[in-house]
N, C-alpha and C positions, 0 to 999 in steps of 0.2 A: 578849383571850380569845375563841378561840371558840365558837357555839354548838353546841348542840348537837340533833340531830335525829333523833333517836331517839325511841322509845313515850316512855320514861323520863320524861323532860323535853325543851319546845321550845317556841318561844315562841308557836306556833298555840294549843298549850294551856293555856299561860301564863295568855296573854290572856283566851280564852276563861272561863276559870275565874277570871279576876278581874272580868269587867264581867259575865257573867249567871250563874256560880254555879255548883258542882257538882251540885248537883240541878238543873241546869235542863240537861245536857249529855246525850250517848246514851250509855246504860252499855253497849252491847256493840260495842266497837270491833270493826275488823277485827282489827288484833293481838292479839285474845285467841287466835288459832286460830296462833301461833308456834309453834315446840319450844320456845319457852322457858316455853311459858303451858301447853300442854297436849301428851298423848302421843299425842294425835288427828293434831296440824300431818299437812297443811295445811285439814283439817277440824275445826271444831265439835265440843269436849268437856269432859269435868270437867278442873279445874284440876292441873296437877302439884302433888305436895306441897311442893316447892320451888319455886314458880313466886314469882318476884319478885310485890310489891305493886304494880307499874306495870299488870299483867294484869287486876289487879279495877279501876282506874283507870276514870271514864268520861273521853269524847273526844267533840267535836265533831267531825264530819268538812266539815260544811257551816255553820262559824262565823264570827264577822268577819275573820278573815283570812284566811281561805280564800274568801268571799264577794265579797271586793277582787280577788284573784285571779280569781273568773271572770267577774268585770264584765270584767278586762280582754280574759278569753278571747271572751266576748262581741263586745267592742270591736272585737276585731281580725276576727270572724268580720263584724260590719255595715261592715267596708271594705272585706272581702272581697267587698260585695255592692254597695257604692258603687260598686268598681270595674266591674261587672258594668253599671252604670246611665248610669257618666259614660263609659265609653268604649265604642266602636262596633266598633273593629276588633279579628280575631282577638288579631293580632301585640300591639297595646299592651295587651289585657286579659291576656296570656300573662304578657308581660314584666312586670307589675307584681304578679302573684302569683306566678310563682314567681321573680323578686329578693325579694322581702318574706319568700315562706315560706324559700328557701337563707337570707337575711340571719338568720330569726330561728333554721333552726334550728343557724347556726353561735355564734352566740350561747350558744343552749340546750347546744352540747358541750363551746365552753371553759368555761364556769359548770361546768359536772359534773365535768369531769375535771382542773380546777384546783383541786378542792373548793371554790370559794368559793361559791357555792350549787347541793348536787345535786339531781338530778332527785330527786323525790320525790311521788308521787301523794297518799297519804296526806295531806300537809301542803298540798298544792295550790301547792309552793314554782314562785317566778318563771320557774328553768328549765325546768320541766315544763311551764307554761305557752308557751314559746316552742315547744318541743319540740314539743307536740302541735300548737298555731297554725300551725308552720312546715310539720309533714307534713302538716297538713289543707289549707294551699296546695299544698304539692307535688301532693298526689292528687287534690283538687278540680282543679286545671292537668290530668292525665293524661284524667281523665275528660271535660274538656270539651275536649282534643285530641281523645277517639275519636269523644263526639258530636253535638259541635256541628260541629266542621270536618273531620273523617274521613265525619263520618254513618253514626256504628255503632250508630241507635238503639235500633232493636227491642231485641238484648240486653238492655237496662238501661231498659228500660220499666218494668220492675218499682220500679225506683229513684222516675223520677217516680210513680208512683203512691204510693209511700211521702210521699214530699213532699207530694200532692193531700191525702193524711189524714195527716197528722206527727200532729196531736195525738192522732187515735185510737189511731197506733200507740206513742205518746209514754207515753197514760197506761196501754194495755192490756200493750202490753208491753214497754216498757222499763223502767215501774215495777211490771211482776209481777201488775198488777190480773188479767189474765185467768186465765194461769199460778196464780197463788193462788184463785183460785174452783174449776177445775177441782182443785187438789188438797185442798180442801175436802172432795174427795168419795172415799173411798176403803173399801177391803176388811180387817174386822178391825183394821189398825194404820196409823198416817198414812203409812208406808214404803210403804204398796200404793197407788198413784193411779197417775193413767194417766201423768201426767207424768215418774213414778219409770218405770214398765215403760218405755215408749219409749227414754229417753236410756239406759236399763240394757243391757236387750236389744239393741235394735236399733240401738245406736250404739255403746256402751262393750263390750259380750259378741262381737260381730261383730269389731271393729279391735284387741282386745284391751289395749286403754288408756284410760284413765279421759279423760284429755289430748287424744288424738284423737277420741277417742266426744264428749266434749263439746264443742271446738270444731265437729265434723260437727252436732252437735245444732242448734248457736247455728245454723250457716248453713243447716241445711234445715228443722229443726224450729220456727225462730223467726224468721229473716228470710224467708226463702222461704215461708214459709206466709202470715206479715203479707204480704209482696207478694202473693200472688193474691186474699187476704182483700182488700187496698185496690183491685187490679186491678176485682174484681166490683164494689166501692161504687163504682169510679170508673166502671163500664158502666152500675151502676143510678143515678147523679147524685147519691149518697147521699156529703157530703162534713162530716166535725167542724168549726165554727168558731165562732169566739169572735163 
């Protein structure tokens, strides 16, 4: 019998709710924001009057089996870097990330489309796992073609400087800490913050798409700005570490 992988039921949640507990899981999954859950999809709303029970449902998203999963995303990411340490030449560092990323993400495609495990982010399922591992070779490979052995580095200096401070752009803004301070502050109602006007206006109102405005946001409003922010700490010696 197969499983099954849906909100519904699946054995990430299974589990979860059998070793710590429904009250110990996060009540607002991301599939509450479905058609099936609300008339908002693919935004944040009150529940359809018929929205199934699985909607009020909490979900771990970052539980034990999803936690096993990214040990191994981990795993594969620190031999990504062995390899970076034990070998010297272009060619065998080339050759051995991208065989490993092609190996894993031919892996990650028959898994999906043989259905015997699909890609699934939410559940952090195996093939997702290769999937992402595999193209993080592929791209990592592209990128030290342009500039380690091409020597295109100035472009992507903004890159290593992300690197020099990962954690501060780790905890300010990939977990929102900054972003949520700034729209702490706003006019009359939480909708008016600066963070709302920018991505509204000057991204989504200009391209006329919610989809494009916000991708543009993510790469000028969030990465490009974290680069020149880390740029300056990296000119002033000013670096996060543990």
């Amino acid at each position: 019998m197969r499983g099954h992988l849906g909100p519904a039921c699946n054995a990430v949640g299974y589990v979860d709710r059998q070793v710590w507990g429904v009250n110990h899981l996060y009540a607002y999954p991301v599939w509450q924001r479905l058609k099936a859950c609300t008339l908002s999809a693919p935004n944040s709303g009150p529940f359809r009057e018929d929205a199934p029970n699985w909607c009020r449902a909490p979900f771990e998203p970052e539980g034990l089996l999803s936690s096993i999963s990214a040990i191994v995303s981990g795993t594969i990411g620190i031999h990504y870097g062995h390899v970076l340490v034990h070998f010297k030449g272009h060619a065998e560092r080339l050759k051995q990330w991208v065989s490993m990323g092609l190996c894993l993400l031919v892996v990650a495609i028959i898994l999906h489309f043989t259905d015997a495990i699909p890609i699934n982010k939410q559940l952090y399922s195996f093939s997702y796992v290769c999937f992402t591992a595999g193209a993080a070779g592929i791209v990592f490979s592209g990128f030290y073609i342009l500039i380690d052995v091409w020597g295109f580095r100035t472009p992507f200096l903004f890159l290593e400087w992300i690197g020099m401070n990962a954690m501060l752009v780790f905890v300010m803004a990939a977990q929102g800490i900054f972003e949520g301070f700034i729209n702490g502050w706003y006019y009359k109602n939480s909708d008016n913050t600066l963070v709302y006007w920018i991505q509204k206006h000057i991204f989504n109102d200009v391209w006329h798409s919610e989809r494009v405005g916000t991708l543009l946001y993510v790469i000028f409003a969030q990465i490009t700005f974290w680069g020149v922010v880390s740029g300056i700490l990296h000119k002033l010696g000013i670096y996060w570490k543990l």
